[in-house]
N, C-alpha and C positions, 0 to 999 in steps of 0.2 A: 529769552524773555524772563522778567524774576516776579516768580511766583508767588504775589500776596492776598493776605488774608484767606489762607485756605486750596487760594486757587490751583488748578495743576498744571503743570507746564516746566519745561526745561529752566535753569537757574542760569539765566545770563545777566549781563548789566550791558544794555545799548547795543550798541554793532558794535564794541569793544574786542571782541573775542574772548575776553573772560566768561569761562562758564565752569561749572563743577567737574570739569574733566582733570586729572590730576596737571600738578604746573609744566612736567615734559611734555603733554599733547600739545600745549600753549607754543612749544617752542617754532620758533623759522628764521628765515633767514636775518641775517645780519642788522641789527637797528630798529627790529620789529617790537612794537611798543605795547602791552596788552595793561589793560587799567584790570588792575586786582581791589583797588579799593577807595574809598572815598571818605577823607577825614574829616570832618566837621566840629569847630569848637560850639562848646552847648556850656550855656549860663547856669540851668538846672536838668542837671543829668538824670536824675529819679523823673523829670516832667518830660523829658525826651527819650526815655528809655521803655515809659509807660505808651509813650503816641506811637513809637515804631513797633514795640511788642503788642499792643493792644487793639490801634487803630489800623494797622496795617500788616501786623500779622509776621512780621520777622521775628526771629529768634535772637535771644540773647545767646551766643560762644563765647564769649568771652570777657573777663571783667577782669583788669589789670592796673597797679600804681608803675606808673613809668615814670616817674620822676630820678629827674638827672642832670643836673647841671647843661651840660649839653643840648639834651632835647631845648629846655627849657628858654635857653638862650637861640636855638631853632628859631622855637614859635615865639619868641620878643618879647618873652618874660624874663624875671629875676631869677638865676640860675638858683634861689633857693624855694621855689616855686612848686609846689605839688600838682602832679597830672596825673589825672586818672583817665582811665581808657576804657570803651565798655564795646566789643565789636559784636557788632548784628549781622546775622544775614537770613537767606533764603533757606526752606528745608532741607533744601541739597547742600549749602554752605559746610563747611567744618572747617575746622586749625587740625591739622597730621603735622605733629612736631613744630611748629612755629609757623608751618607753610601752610597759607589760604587755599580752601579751594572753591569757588564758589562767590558766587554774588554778596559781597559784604559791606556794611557801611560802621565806620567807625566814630563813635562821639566822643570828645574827649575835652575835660573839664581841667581848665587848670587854675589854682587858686594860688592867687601871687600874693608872696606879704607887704610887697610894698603897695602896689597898684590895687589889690582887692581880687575878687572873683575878674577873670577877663573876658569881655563879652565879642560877637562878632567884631572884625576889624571895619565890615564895611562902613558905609555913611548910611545906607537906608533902601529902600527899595528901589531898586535899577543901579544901585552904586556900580561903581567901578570894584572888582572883584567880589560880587554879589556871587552866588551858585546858586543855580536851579539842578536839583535832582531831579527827573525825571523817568519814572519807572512805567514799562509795558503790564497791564493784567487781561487776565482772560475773563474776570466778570466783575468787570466795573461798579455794576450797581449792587453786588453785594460788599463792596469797597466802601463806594458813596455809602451805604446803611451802615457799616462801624463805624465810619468818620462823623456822622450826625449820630448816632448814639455816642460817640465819642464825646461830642458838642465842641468838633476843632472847624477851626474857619474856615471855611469854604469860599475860595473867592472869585470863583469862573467854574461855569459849566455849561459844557458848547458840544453838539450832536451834529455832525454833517457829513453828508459824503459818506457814511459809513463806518464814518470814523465818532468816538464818544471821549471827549477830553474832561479832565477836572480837576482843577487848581488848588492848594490846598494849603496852609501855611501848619510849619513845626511849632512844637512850643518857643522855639529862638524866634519865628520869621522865617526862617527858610522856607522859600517858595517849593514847591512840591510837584508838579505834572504826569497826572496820571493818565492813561489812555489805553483803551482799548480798540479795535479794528474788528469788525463783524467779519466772519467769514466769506473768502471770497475777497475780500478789500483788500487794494494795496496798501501797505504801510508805509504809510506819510509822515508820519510823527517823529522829534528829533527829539 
């Protein structure tokens, strides 16, 4: 479960298997697939750096230009295109030599010269290759009170069964899913 705004709890992301344990416990058999991280491009990186460090409590690790022809031409820019990288995670998260450990989510801004700043590739809300991040916490509603002193949008909040859900957009748009399970409750949430 990854541990925001304060909260305690073990540093996983989803039933991934990623968690703060070094990347050899992660190992198993053959083809076994473990999500270490989740890249996101961000229009204003200072405004999405502030919402995950501030609103939610991750940690800035790391802040990097990775520009390179290569990447650049990757992600369907002009190979002369500047990327900056900025990766956040969980208190447990850290980089040991290049290698992740830990719940991390990385923003990365690239400013192309022909095209301009590059913004999401989707169309809009529900597109076709849209992401919803969705993160477990252990106390919701002091979540919900950073994000409204935050003053970020709020766009669902649904309490049933046990379970406390709450929707929330980035400074891009990206949809956001937060959820907590009261003790005792099965966890239902995807």
């Amino acid at each position: 479960m990854l541990a925001l705004a304060g909260c305690t709890g073990a540093a996983e992301f989803g039933s991934s298997g990623a968690s703060s344990r070094p990347a050899q416990a992660d190992a198993g058999p053959a083809g076994t697939i473990v999500l270490r991280r989740v890249m996101q491009i961000s229009r204003d990186l200072d405004a999405s750096i502030a919402f995950y460090r501030d609103a939610l409590g991750l940690t800035v690790l790391e802040r990097r230009d990775l520009s390179s022809p290569e990447l650049a031409r990757g992600l369907g820019a002009d190979p002369a295109a500047k990327i900056t990288s900025v990766v956040l995670g969980t208190a447990h998260a850290r980089i040991d030599g290049g290698e992740l450990h830990g719940a991390v989510l990385t923003l990365v801004k690239i400013d192309d010269p022909k095209l301009g700043r590059m913004t999401h590739p989707r169309g809009g809300k529900g597109a076709m290759g849209e992401s919803v991040l969705s993160f477990r916490v252990t106390d919701l509603a002091a979540v919900e009170s950073k994000l409204r002193a935050a003053k970020a949008t709020i766009t669902a909040v649904r309490r049933e069964g046990g379970q406390q859900q709450l929707t929330v957009m980035d400074p891009d748009g990206t949809r956001i899913l937060l959820y907590a399970v009261a003790q005792g409750a099965e966890d239902k949430a995807s």
